[in-house]
Biopython code that builds the backbone (N, CA, C, O; Angstrom):
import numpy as np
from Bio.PDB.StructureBuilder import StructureBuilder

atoms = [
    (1, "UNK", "N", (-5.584, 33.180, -9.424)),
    (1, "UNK", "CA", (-5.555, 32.074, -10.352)),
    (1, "UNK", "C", (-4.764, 30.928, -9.714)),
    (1, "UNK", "O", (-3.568, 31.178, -9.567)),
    (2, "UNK", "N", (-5.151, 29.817, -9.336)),
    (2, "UNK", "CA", (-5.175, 28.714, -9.438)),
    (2, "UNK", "C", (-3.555, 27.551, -9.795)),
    (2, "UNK", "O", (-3.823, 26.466, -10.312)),
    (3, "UNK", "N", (-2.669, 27.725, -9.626)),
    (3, "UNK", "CA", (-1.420, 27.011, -10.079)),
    (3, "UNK", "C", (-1.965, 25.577, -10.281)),
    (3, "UNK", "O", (-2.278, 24.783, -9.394)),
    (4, "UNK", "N", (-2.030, 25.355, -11.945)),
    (4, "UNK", "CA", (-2.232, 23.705, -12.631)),
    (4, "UNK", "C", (-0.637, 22.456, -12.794)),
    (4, "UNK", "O", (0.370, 22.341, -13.492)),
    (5, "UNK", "N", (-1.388, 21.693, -11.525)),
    (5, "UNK", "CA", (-0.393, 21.033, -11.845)),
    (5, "UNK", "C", (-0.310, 19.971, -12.651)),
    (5, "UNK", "O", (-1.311, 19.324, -12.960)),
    (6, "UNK", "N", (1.273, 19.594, -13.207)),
    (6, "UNK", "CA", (1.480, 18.608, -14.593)),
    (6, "UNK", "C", (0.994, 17.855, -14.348)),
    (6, "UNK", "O", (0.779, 17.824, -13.136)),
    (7, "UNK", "N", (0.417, 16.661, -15.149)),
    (7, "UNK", "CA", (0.344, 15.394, -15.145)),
    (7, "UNK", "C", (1.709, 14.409, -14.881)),
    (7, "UNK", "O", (2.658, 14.440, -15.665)),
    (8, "UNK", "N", (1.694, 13.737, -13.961)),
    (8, "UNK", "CA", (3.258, 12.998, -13.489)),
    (8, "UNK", "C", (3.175, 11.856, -14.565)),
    (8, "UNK", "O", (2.252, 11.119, -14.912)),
    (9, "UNK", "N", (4.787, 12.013, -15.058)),
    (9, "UNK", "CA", (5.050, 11.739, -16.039)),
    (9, "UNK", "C", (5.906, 10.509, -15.375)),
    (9, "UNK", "O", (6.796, 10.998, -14.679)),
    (10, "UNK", "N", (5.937, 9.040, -15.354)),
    (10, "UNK", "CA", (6.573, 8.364, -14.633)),
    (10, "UNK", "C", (8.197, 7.767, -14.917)),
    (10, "UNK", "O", (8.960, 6.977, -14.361)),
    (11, "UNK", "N", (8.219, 8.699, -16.189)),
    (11, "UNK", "CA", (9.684, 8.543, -16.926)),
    (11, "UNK", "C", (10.716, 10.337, -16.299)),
    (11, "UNK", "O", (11.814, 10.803, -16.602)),
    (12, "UNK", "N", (9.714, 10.748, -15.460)),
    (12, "UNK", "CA", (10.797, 12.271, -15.802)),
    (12, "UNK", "C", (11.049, 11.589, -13.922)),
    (12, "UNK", "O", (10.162, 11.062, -13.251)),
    (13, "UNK", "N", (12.402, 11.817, -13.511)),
    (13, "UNK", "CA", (12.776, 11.505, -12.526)),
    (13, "UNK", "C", (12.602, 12.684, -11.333)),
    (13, "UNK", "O", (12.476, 12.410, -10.140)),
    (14, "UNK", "N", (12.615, 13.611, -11.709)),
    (14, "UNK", "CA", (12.159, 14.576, -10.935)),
    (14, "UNK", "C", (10.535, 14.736, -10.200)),
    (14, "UNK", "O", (10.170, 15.174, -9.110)),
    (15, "UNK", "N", (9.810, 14.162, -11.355)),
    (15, "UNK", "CA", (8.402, 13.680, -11.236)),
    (15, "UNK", "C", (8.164, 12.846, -9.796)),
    (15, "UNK", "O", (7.440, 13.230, -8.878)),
    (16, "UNK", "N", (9.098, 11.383, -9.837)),
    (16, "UNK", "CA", (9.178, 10.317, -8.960)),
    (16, "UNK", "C", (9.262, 11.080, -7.935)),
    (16, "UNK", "O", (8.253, 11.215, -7.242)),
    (17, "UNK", "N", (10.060, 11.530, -7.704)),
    (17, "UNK", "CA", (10.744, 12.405, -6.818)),
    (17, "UNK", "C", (10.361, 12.912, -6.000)),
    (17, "UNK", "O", (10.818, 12.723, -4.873)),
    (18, "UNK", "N", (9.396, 13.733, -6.240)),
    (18, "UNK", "CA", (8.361, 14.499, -6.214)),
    (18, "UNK", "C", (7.095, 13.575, -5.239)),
    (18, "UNK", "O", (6.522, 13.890, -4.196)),
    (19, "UNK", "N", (7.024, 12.751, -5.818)),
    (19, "UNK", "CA", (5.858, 11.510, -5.666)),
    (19, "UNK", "C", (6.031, 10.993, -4.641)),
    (19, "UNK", "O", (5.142, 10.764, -3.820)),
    (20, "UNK", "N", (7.950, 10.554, -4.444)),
    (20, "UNK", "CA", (8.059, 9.731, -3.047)),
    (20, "UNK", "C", (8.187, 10.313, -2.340)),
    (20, "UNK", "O", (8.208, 9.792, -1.225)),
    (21, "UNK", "N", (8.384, 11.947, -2.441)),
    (21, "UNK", "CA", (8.028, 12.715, -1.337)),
    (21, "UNK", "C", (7.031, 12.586, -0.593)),
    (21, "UNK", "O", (6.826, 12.261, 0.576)),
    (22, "UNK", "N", (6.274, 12.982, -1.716)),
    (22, "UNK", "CA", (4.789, 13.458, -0.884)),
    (22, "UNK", "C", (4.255, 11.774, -0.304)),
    (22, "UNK", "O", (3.846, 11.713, 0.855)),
    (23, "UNK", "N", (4.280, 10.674, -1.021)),
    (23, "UNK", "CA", (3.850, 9.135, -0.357)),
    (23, "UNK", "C", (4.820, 8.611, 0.182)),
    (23, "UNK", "O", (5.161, 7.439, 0.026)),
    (24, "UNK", "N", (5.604, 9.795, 1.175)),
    (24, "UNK", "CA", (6.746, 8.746, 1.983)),
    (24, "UNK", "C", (6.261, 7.289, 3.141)),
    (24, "UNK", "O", (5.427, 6.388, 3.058)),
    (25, "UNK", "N", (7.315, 7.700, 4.187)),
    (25, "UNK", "CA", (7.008, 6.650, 5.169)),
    (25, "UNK", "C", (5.586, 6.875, 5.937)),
    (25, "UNK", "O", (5.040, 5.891, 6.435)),
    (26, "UNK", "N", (5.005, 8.115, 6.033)),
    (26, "UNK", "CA", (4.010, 8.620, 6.772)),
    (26, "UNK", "C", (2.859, 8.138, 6.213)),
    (26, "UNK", "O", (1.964, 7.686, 6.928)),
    (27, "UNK", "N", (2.743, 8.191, 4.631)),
    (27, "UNK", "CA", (1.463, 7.602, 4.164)),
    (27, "UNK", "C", (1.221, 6.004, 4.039)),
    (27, "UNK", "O", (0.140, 5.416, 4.017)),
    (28, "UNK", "N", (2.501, 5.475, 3.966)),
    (28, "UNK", "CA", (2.124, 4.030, 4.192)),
    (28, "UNK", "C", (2.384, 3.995, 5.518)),
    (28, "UNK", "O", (3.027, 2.945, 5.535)),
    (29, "UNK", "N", (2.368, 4.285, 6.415)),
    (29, "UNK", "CA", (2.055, 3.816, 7.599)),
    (29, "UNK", "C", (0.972, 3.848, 8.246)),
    (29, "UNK", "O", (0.649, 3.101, 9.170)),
    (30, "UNK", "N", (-0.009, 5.262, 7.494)),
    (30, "UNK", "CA", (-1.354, 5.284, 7.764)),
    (30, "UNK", "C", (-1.945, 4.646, 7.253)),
    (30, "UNK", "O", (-2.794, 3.983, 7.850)),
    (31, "UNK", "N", (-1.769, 4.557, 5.933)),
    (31, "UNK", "CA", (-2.615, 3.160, 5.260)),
    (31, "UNK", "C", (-2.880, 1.898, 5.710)),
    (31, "UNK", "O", (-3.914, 1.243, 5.570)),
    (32, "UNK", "N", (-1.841, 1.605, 6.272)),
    (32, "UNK", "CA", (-1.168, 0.485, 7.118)),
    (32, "UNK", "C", (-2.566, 0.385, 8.633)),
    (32, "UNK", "O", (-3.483, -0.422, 8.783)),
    (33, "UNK", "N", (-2.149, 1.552, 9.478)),
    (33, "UNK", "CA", (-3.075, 1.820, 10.547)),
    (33, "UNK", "C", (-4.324, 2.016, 9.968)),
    (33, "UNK", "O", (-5.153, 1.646, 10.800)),
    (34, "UNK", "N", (-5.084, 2.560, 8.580)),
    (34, "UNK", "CA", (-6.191, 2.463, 8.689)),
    (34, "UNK", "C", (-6.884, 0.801, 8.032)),
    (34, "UNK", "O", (-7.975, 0.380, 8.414)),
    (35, "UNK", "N", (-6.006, 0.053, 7.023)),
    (35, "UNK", "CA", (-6.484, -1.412, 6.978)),
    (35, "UNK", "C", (-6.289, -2.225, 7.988)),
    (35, "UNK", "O", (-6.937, -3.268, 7.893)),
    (36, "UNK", "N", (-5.400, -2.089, 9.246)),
    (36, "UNK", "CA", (-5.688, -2.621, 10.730)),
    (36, "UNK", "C", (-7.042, -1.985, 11.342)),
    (36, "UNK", "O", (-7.534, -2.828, 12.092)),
    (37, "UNK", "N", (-7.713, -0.983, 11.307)),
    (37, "UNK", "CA", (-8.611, -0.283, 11.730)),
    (37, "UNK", "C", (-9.930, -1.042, 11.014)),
    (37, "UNK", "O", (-10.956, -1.441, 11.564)),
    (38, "UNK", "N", (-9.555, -1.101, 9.626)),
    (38, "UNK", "CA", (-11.122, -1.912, 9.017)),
    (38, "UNK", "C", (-11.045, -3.365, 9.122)),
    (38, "UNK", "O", (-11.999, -4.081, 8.817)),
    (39, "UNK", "N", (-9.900, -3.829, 9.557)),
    (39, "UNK", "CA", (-10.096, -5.082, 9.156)),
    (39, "UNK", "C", (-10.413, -5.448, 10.935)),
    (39, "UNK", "O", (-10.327, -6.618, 11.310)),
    (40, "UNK", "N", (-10.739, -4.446, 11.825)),
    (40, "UNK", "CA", (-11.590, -4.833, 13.226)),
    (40, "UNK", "C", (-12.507, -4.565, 13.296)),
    (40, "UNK", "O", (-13.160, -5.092, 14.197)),
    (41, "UNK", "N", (-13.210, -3.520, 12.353)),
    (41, "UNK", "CA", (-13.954, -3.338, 11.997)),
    (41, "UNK", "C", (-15.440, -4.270, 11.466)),
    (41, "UNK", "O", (-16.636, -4.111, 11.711)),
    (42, "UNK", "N", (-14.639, -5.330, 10.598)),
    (42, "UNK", "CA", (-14.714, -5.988, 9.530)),
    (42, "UNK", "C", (-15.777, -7.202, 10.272)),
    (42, "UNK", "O", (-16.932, -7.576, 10.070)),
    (43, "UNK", "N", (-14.428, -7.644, 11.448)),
    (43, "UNK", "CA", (-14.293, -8.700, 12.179)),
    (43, "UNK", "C", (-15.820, -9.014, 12.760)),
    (43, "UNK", "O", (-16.453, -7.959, 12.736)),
    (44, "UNK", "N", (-16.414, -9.828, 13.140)),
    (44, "UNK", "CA", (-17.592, -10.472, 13.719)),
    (44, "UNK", "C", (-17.153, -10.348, 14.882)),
    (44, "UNK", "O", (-15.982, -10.691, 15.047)),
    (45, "UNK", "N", (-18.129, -9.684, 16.395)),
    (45, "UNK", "CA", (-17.622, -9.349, 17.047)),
    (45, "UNK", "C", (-16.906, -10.016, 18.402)),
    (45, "UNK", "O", (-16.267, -9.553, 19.347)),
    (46, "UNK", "N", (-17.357, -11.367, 17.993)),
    (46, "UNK", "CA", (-16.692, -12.105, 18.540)),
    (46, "UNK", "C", (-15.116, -12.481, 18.472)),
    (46, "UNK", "O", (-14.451, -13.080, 19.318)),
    (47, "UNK", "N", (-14.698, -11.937, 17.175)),
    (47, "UNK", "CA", (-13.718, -12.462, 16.834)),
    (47, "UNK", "C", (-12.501, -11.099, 16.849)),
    (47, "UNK", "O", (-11.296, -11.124, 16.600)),
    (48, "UNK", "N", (-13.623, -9.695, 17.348)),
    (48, "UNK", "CA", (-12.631, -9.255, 17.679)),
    (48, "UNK", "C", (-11.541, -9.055, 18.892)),
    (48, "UNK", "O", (-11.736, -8.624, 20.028)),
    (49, "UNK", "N", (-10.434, -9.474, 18.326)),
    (49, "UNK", "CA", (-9.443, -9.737, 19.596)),
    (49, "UNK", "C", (-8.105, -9.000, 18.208)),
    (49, "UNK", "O", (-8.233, -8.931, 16.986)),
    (50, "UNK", "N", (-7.061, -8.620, 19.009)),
    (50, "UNK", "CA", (-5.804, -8.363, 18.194)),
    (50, "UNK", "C", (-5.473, -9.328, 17.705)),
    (50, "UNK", "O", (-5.622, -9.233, 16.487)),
    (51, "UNK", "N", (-4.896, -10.706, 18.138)),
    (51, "UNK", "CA", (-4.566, -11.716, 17.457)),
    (51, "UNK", "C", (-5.238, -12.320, 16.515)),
    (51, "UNK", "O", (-4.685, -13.224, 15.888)),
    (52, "UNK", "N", (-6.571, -11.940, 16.224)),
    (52, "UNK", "CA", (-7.527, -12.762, 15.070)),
    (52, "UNK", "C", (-6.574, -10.793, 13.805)),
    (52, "UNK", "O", (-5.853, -10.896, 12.813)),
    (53, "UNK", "N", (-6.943, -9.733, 14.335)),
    (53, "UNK", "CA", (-6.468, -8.724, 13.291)),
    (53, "UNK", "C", (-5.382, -9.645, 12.857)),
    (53, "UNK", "O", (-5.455, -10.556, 12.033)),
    (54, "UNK", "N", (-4.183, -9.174, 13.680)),
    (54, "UNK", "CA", (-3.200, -9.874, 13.509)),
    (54, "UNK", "C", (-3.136, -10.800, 12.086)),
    (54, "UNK", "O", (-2.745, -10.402, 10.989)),
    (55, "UNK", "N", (-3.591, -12.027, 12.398)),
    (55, "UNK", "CA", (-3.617, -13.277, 11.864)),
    (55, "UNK", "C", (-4.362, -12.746, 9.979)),
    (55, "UNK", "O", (-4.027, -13.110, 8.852)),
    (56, "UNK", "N", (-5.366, -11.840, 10.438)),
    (56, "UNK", "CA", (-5.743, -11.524, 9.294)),
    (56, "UNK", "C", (-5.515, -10.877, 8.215)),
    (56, "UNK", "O", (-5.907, -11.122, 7.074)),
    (57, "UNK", "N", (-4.531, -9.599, 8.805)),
    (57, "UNK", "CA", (-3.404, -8.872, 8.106)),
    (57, "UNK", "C", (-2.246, -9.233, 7.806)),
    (57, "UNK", "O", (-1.727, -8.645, 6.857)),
    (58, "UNK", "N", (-1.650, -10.053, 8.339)),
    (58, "UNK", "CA", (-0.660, -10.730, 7.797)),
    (58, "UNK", "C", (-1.249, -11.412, 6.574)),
    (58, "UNK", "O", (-1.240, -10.732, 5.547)),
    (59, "UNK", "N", (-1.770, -12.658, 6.500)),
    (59, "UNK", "CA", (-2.618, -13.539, 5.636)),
    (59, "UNK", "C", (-3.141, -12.754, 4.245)),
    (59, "UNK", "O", (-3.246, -13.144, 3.082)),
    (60, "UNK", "N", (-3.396, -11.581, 4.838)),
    (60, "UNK", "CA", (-4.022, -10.262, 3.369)),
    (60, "UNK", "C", (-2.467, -9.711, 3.029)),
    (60, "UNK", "O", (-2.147, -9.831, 1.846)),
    (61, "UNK", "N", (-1.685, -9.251, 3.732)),
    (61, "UNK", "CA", (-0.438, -8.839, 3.253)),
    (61, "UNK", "C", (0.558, -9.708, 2.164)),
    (61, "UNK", "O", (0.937, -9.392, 1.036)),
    (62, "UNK", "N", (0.856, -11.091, 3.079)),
    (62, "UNK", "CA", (1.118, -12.308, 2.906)),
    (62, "UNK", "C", (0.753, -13.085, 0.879)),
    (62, "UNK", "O", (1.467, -13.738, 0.118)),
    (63, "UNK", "N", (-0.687, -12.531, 0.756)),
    (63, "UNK", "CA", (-1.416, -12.875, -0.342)),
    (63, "UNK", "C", (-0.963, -11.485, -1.318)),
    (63, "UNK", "O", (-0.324, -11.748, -2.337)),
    (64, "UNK", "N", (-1.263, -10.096, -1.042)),
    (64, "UNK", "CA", (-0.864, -9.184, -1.953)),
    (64, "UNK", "C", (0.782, -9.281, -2.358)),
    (64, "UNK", "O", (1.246, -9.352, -3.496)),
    (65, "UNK", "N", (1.460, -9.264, -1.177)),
    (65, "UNK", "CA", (3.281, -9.558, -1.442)),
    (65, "UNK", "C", (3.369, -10.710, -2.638)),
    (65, "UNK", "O", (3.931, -10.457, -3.704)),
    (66, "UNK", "N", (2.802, -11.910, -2.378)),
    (66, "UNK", "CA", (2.586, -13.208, -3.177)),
    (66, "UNK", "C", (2.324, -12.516, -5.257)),
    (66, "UNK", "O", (2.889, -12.859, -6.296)),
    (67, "UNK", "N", (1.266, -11.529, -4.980)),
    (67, "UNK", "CA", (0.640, -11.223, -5.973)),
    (67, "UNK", "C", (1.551, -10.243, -6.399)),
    (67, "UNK", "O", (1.566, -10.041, -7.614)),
    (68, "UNK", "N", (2.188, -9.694, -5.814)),
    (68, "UNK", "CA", (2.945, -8.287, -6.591)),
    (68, "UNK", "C", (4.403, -9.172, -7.083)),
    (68, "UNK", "O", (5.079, -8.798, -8.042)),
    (69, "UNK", "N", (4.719, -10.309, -6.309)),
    (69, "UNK", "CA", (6.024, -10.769, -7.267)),
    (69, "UNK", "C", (5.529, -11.896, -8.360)),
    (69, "UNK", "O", (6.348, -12.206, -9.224)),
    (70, "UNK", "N", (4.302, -12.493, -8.372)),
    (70, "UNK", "CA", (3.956, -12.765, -9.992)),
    (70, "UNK", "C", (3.576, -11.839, -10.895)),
    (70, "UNK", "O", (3.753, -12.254, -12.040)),
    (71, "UNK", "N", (2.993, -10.431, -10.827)),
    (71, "UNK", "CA", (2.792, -9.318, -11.289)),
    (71, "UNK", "C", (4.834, -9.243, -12.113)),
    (71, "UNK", "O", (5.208, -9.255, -13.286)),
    (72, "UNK", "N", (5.415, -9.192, -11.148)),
    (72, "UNK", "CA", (6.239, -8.764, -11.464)),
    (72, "UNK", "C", (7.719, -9.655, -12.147)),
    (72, "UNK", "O", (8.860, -9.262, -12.388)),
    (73, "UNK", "N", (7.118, -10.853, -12.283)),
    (73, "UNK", "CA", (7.729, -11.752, -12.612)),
    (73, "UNK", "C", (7.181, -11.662, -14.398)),
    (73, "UNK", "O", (7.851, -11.709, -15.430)),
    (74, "UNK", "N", (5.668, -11.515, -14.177)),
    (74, "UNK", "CA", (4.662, -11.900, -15.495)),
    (74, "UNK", "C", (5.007, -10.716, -16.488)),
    (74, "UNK", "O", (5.415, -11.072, -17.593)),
    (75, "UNK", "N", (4.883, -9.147, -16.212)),
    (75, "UNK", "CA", (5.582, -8.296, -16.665)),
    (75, "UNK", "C", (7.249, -7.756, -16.350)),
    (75, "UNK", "O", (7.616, -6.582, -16.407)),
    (76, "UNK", "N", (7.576, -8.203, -16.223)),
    (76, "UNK", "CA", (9.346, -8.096, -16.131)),
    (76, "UNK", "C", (9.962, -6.748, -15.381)),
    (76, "UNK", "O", (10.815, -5.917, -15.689)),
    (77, "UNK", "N", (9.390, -6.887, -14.631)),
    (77, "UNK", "CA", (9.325, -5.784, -13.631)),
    (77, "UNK", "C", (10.052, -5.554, -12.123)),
    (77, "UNK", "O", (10.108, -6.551, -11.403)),
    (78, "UNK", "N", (10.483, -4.576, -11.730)),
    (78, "UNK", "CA", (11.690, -5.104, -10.274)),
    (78, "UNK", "C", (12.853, -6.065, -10.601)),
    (78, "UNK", "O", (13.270, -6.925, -9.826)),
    (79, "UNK", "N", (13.467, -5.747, -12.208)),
    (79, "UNK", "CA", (14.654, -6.419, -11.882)),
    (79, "UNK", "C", (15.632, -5.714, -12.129)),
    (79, "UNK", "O", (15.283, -4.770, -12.838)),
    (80, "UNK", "N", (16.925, -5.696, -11.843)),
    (80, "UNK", "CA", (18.411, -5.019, -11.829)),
    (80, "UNK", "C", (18.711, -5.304, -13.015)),
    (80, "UNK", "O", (19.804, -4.972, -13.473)),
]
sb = StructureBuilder()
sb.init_structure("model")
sb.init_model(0)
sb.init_chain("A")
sb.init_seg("    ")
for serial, (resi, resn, name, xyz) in enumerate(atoms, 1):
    if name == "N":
        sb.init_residue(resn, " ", resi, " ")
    sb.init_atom(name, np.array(xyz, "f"), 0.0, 1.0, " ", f" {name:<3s}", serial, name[0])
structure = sb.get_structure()
């Protein structure tokens, strides 16, 4: 039989815990290496060179960072 696991509860701290374990530094770094991977992918092949990635991941990073502190400004969120 099968061990069911809880539904993560984002108020039980042990839960988190749990969570930033398992999505430590290793999974955002692959994430990281695989949206550098599509976004050469992506690229027209002329334009693939590192410095056009580069230019393009920053610019996409650049825009989500932008978006997660009005997110978080708009719902009151990330403050001390």
């Amino acid at each position: 039989m099968a061990m069911r696991e809880e539904p993560l509860d984002p108020r039980d701290p042990k839960g988190m815990k749990r969570m930033r374990a398992f999505f430590g530094p290793q999974q955002v770094d692959l994430q990281i290496r695989q949206a550098i991977q599509c976004c050469w992918m992506a690229l027209p092949p002329k334009q693939q060179r590192v410095e056009e990635v580069e230019k393009e991941i920053r610019r996409i990073v650049d825009r989500a960072l932008q978006d997660l502190r009005e997110d978080a400004d708009s719902f009151g969120l990330g403050r001390s």
